[in-house]
MDAnalysis code that builds the backbone (N, CA, C; Angstrom):
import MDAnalysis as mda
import numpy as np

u = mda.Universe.empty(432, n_residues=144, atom_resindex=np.repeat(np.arange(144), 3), trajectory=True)
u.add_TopologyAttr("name", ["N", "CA", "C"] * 144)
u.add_TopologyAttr("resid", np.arange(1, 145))
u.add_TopologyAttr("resname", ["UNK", "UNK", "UNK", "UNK", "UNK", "UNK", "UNK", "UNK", "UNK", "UNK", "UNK", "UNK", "UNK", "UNK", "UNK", "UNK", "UNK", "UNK", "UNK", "UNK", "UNK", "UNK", "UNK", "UNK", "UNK", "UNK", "UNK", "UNK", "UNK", "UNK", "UNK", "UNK", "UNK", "UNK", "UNK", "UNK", "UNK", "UNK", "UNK", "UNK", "UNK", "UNK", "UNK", "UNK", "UNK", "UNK", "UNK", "UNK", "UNK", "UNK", "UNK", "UNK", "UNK", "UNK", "UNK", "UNK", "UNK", "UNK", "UNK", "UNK", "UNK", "UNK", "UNK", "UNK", "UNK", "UNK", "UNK", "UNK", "UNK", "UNK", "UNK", "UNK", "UNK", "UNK", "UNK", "UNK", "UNK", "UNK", "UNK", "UNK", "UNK", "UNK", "UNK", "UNK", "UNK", "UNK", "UNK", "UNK", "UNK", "UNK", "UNK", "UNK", "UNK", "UNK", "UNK", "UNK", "UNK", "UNK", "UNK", "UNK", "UNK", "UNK", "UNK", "UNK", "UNK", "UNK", "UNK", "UNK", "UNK", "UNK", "UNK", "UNK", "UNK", "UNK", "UNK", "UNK", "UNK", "UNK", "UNK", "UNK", "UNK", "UNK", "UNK", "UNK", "UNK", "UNK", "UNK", "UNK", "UNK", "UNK", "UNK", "UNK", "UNK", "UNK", "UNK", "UNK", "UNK", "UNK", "UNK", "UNK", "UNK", "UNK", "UNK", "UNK"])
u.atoms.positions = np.array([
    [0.847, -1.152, 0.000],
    [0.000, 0.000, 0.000],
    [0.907, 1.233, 0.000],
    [0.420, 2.243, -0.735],
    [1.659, 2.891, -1.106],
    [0.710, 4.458, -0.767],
    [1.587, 5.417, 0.131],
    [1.326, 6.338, 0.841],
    [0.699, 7.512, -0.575],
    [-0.256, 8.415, -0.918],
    [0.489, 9.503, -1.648],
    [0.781, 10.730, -0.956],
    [0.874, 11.454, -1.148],
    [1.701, 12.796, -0.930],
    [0.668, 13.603, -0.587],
    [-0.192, 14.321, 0.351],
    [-1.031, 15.307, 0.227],
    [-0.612, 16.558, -0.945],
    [0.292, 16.635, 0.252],
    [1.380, 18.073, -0.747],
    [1.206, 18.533, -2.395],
    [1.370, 17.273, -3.022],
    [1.439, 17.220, -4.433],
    [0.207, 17.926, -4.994],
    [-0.939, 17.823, -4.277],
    [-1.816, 18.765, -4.646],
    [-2.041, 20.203, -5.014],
    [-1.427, 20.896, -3.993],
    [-1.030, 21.905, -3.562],
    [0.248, 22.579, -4.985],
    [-0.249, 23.749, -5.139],
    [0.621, 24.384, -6.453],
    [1.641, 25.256, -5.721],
    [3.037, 24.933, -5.633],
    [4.194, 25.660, -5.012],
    [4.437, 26.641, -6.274],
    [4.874, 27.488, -5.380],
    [5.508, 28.639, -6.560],
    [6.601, 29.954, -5.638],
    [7.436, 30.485, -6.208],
    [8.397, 31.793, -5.628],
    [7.722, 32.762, -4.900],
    [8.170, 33.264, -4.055],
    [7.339, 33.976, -2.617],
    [7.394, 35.156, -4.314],
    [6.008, 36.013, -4.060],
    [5.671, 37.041, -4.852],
    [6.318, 38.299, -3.855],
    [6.573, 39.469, -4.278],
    [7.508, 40.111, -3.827],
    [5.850, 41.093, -3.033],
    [6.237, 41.558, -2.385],
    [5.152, 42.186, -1.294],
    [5.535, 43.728, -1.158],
    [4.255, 43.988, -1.851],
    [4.543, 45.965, -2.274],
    [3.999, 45.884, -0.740],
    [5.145, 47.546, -0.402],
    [5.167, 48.096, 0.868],
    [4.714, 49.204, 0.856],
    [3.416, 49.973, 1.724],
    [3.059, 51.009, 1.631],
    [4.160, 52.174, 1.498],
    [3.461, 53.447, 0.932],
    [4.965, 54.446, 1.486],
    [4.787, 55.056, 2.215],
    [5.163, 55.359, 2.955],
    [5.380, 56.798, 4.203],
    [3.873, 57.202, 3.748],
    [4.044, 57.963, 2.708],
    [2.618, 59.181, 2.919],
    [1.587, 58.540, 2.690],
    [1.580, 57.329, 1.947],
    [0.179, 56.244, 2.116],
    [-0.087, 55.746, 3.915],
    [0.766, 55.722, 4.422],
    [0.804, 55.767, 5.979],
    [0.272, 56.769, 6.755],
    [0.667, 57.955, 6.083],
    [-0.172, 58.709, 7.044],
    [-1.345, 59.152, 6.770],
    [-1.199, 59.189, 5.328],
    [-2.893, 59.359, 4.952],
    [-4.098, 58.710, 5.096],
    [-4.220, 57.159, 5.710],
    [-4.466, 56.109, 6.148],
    [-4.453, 56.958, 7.547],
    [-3.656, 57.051, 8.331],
    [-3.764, 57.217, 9.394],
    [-4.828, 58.476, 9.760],
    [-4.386, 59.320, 8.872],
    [-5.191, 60.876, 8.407],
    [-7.309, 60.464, 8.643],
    [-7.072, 59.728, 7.864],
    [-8.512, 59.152, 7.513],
    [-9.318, 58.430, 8.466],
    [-8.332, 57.438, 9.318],
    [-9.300, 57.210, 10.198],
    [-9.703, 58.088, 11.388],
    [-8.496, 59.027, 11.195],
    [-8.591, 60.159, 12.660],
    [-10.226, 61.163, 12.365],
    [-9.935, 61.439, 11.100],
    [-11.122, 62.177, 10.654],
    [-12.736, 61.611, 10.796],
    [-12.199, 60.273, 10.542],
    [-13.630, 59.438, 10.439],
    [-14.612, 58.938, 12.243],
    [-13.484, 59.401, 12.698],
    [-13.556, 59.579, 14.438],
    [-13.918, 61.035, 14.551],
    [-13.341, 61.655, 14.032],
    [-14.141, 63.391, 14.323],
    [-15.494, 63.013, 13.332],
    [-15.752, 62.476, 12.700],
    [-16.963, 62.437, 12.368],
    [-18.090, 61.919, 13.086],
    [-17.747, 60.479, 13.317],
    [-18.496, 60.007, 14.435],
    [-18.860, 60.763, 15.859],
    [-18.027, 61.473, 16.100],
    [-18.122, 62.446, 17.219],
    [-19.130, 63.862, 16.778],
    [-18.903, 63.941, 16.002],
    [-19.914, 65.071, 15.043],
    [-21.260, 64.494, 15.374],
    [-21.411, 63.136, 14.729],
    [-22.474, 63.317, 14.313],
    [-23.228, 62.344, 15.649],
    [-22.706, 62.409, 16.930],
    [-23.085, 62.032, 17.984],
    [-23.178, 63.672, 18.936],
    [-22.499, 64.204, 18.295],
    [-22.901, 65.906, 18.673],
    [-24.305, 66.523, 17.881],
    [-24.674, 65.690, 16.983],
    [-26.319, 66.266, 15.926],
    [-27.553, 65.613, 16.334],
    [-26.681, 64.652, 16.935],
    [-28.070, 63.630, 17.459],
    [-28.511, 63.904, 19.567],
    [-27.164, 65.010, 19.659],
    [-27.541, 64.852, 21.338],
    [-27.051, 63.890, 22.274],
    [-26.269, 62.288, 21.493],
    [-25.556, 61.488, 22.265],
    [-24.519, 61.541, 22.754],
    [-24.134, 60.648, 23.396],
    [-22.639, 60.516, 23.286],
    [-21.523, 59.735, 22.600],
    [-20.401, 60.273, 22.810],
    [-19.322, 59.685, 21.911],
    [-18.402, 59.218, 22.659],
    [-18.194, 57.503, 22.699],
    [-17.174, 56.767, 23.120],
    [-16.480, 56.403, 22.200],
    [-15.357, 56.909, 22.345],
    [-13.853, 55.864, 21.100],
    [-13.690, 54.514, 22.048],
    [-13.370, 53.561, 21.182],
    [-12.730, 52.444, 22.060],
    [-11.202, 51.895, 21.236],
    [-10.503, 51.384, 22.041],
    [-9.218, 51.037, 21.592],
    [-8.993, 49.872, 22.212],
    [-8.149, 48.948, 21.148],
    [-8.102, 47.454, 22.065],
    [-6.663, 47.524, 22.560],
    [-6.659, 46.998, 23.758],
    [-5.615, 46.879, 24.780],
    [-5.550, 45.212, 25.217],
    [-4.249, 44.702, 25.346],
    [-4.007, 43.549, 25.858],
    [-3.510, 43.673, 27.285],
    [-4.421, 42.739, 28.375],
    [-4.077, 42.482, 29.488],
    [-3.652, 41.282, 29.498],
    [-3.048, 40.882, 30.773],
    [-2.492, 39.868, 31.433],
    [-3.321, 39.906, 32.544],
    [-3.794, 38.348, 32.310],
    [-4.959, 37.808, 33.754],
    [-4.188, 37.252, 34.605],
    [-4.184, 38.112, 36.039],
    [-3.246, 37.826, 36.908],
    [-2.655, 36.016, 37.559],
    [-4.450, 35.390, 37.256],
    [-4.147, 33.901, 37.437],
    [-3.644, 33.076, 37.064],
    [-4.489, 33.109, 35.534],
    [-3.674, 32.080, 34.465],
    [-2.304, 32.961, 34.019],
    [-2.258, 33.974, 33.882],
    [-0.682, 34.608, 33.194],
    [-1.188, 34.665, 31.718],
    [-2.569, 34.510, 31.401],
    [-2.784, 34.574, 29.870],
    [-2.764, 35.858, 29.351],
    [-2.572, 36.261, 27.754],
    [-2.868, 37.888, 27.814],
    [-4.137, 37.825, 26.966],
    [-5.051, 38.900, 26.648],
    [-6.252, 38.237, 26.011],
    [-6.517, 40.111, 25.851],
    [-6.983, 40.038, 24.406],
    [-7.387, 41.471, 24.266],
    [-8.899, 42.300, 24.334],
    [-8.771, 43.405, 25.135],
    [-9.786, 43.496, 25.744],
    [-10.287, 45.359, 24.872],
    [-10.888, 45.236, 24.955],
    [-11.689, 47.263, 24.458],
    [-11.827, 48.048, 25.744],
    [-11.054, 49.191, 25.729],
    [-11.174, 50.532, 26.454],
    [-11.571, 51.504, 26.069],
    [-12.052, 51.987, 26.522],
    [-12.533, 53.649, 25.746],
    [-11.264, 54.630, 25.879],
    [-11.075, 55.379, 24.910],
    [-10.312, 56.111, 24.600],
    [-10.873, 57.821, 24.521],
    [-9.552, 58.623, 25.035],
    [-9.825, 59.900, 24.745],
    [-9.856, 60.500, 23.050],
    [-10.906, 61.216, 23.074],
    [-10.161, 62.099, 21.503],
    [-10.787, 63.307, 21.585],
    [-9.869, 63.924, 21.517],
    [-10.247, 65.633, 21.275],
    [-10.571, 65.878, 20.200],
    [-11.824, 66.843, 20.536],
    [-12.236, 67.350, 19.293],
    [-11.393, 68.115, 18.572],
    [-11.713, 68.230, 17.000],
    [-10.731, 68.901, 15.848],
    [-11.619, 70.341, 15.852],
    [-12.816, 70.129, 16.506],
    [-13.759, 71.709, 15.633],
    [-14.281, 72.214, 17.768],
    [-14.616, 73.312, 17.313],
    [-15.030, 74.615, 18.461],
    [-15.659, 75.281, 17.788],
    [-16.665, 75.719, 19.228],
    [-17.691, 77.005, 18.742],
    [-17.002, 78.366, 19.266],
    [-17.411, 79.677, 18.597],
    [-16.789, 81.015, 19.158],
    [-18.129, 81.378, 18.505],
    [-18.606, 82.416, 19.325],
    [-19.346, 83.521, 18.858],
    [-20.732, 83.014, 17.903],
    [-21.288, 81.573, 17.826],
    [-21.901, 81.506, 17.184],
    [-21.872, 80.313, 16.355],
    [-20.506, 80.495, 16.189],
    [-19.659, 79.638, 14.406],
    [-19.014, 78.503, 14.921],
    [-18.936, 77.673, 13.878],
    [-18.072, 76.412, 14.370],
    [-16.674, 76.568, 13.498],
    [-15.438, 76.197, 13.912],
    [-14.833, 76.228, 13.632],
    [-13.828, 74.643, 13.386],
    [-13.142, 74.573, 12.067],
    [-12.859, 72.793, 12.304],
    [-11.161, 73.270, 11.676],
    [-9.848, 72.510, 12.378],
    [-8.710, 71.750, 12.110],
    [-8.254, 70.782, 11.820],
    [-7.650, 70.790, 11.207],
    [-6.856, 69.412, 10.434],
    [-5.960, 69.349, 11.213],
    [-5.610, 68.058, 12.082],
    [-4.953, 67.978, 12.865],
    [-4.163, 66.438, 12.657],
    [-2.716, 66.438, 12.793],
    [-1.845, 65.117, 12.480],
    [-1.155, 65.162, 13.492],
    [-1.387, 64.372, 14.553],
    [-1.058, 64.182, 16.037],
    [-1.444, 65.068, 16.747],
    [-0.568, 66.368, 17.364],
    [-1.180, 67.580, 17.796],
    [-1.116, 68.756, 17.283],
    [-0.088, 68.721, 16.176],
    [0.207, 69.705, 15.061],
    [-1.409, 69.924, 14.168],
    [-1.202, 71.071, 14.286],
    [-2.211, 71.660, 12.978],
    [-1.953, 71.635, 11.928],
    [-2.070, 71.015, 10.642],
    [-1.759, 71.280, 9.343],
    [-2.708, 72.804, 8.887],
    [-1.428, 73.098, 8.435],
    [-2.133, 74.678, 7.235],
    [-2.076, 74.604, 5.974],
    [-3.264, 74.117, 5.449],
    [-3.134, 73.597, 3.790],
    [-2.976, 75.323, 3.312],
    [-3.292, 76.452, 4.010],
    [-3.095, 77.467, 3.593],
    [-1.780, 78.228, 4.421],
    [-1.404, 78.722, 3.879],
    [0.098, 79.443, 4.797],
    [-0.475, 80.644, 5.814],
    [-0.512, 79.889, 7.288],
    [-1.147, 81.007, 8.376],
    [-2.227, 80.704, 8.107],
    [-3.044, 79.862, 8.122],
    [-4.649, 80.135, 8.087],
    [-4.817, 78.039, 8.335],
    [-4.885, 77.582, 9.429],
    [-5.064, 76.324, 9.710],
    [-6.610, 76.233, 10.613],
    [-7.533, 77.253, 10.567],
    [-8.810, 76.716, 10.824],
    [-9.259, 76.992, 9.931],
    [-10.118, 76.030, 9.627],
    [-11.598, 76.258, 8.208],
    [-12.563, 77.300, 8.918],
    [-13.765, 78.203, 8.445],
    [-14.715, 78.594, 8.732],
    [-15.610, 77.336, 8.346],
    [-16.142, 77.128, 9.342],
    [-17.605, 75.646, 9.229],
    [-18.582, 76.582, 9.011],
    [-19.315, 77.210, 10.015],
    [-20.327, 78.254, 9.541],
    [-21.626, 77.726, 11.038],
    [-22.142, 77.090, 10.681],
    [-23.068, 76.110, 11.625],
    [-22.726, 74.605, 12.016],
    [-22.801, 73.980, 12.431],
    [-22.656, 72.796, 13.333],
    [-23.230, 71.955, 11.950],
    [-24.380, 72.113, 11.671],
    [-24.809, 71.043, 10.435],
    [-23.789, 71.026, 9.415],
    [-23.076, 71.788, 9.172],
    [-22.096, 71.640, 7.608],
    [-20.920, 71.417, 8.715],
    [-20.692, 70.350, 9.481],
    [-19.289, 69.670, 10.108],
    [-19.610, 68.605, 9.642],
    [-20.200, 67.921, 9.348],
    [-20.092, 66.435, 8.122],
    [-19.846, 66.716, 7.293],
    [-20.483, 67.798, 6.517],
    [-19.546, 68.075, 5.487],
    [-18.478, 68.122, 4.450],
    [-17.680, 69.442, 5.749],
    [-16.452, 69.485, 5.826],
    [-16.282, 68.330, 5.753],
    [-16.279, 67.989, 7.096],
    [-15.126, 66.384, 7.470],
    [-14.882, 65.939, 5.853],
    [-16.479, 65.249, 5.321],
    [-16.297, 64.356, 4.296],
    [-15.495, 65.119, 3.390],
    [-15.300, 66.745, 3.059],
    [-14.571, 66.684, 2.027],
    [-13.291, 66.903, 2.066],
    [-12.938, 67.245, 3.085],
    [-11.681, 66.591, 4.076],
    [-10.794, 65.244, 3.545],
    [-11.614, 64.220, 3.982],
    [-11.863, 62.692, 4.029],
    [-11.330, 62.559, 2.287],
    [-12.465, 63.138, 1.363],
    [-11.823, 62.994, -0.100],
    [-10.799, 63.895, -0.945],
    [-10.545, 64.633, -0.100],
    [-9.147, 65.193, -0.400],
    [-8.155, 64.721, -0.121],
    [-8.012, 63.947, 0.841],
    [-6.636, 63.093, 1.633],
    [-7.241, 61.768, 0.481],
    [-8.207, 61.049, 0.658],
    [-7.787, 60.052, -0.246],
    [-7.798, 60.677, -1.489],
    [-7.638, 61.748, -2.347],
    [-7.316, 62.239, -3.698],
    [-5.835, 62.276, -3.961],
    [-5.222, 62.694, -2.720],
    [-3.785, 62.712, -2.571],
    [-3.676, 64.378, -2.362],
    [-4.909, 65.232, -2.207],
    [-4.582, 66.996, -2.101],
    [-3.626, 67.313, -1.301],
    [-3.965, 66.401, 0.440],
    [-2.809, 66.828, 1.476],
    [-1.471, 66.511, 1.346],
    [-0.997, 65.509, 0.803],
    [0.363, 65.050, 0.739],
    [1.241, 65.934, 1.025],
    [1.358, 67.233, 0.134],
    [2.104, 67.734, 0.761],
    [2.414, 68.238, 1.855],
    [1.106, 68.464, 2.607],
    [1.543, 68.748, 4.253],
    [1.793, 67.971, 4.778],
    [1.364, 66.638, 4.690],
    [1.326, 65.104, 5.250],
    [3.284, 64.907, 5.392],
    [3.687, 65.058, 4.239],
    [5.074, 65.093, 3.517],
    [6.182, 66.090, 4.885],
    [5.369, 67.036, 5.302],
    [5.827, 68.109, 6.258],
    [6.132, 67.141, 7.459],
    [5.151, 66.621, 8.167],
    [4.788, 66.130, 9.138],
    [6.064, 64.990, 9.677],
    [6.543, 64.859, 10.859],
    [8.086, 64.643, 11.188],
    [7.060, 63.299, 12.389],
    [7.914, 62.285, 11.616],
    [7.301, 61.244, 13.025],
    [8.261, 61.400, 14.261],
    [7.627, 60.524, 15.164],
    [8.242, 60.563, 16.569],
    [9.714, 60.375, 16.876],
    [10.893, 60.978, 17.471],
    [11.565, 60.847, 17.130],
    [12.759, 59.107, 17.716],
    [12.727, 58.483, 17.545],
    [13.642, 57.529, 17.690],
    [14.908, 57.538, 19.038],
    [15.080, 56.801, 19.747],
    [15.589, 57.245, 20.833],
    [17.077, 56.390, 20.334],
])
């Protein structure tokens, strides 16, 4: 009785080479989901609710020694403020303000209803590639 091979089934071939995001696809990605969190927060500010971020965190259960990942709520500051009436919204990449205009890094929103808006056209400008170049500005953390 003669064994066969599972394996042989199976089509082998050369590891395919694995495209690597670049830098500014990194942060623009990163850009996007930050925004899409000021949105959610928006639009839990139109409805009167509230807004919990959550972030997953791994603990260690003191008994078994297992680690097992668990959801916390997280802080996030808002990107937009009211003055005098008006809402006002920032583009913000960590705590830096981006100024897609030179000296001028708050938008005029106008009313609270046009902050979805914004956001969204925000949202399709970064995935168009508009911000890059400020994105391009933006200096990561520095390396110890």
């Amino acid at each position: 009785m003669t064994k066969t091979n599972p394996l042989q089934a199976l089509s082998f071939i050369a590891k395919p080479k694995v495209e690597a995001f670049s830098p500014i696809e990194v942060k623009r990605n990163k850009l996007i989901t930050r925004l899409n969190e000021q949105r959610a927060m928006v639009q839990c500010l139109l409805e009167n609710t509230d807004f919990v971020a959550y972030k997953e965190v791994f603990i260690t259960d003191d008994e078994s020694g297992e680690k097992r990942k668990v959801k916390r709520p997280k802080r996030v500051r808002p990107w937009f403020y009211q003055s005098a009436d008006k809402y006002y919204f920032e583009i913000k990449y960590g705590t830096k303000s981006l100024e897609i205009q030179k000296t001028k890094p708050t938008i005029d929103v106008g009313s609270k209803d046009e902050l979805l808006t914004v956001i969204d056209t925000i949202i399709d400008a970064t995935k168009q590639g508009f911000l890059d170049a400020e994105l391009a500005k933006v200096k990561g953390p520095k390396k110890q």
